[in-house]
C-alpha positions as CSV (number, residue, x, y, z in Angstrom):
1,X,-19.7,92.6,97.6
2,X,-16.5,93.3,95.7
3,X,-15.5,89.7,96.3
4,X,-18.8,87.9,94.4
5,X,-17.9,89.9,91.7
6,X,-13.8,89.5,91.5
7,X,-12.9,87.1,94.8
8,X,-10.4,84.5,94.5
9,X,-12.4,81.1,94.2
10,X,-8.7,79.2,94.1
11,X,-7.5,80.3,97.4
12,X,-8.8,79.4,101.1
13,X,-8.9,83.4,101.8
14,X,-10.6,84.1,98.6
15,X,-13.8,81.4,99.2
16,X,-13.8,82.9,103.0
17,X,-14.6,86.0,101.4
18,X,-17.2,85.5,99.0
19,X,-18.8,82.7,101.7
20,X,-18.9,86.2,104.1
21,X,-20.1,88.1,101.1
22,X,-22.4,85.8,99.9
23,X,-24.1,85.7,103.2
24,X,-24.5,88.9,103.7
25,X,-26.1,89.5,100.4
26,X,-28.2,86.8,101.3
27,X,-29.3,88.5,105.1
28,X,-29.9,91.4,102.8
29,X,-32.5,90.0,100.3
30,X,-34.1,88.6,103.4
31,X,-34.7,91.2,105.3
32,X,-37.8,92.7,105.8
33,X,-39.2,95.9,105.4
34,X,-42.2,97.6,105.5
35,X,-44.8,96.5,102.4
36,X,-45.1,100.6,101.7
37,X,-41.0,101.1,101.4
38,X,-41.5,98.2,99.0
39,X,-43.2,100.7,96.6
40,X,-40.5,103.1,96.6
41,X,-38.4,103.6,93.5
42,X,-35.2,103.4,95.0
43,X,-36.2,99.7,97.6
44,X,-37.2,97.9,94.4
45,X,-33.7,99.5,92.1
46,X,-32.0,98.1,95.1
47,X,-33.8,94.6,95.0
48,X,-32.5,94.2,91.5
49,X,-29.6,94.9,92.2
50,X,-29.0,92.7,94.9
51,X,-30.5,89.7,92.5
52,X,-28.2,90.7,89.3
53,X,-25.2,90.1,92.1
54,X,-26.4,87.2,93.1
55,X,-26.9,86.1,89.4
56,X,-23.4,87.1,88.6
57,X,-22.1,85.2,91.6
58,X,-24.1,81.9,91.0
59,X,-22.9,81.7,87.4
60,X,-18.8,82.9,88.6
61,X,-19.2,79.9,90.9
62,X,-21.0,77.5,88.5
63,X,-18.1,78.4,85.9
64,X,-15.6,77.8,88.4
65,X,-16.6,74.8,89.6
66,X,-16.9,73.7,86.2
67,X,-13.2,74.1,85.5
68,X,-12.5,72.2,88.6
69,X,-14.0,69.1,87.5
70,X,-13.0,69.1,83.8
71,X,-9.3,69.9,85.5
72,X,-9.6,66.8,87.7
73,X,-11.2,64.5,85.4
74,X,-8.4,65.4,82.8
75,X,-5.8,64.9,85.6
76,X,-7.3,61.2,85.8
77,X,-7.0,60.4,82.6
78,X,-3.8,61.2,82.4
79,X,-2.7,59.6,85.5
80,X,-4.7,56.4,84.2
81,X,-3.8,56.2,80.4
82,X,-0.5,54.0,80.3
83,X,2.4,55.1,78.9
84,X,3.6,53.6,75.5
């Protein structure tokens, strides 16, 4: 889970692991239990847990991505504005 929190978004390796990550934390939310573990303290600590990472993740990515396309419309621009 390390790599949703800190993983290289810029490199191929890096998005492998937060892809394998993400999906993991993903099967994990999913899973299912039995309604009466629900109850317990330390199911439902662990539930919100799980959803602050993915939060975390979601906005790490959506910040990331961001960047990328401010970076590549700025690299058009620049490749587009004529030189004087």
């Amino acid at each position: 889970m390390k790599a949703l929190l800190d993983g290289n978004l810029s490199t191929q390796d890096g998005i492998h692991r937060c892809v394998d990550a993400a999906e993991a934390l993903q099967k994990c939310m999913d899973s299912k239990i039995h309604p009466s573990l629900e109850k317990m303290a330390a199911v439902q600590d662990q539930r919100k847990r799980f959803e602050k990472l993915k939060s975390t993740f979601a906005k790490r990515l959506s910040h990331h991505l961001n960047n990328l396309f401010i970076h590549q419309v700025n690299h058009f621009w620049l490749i587009q504005t004529p030189k004087k």
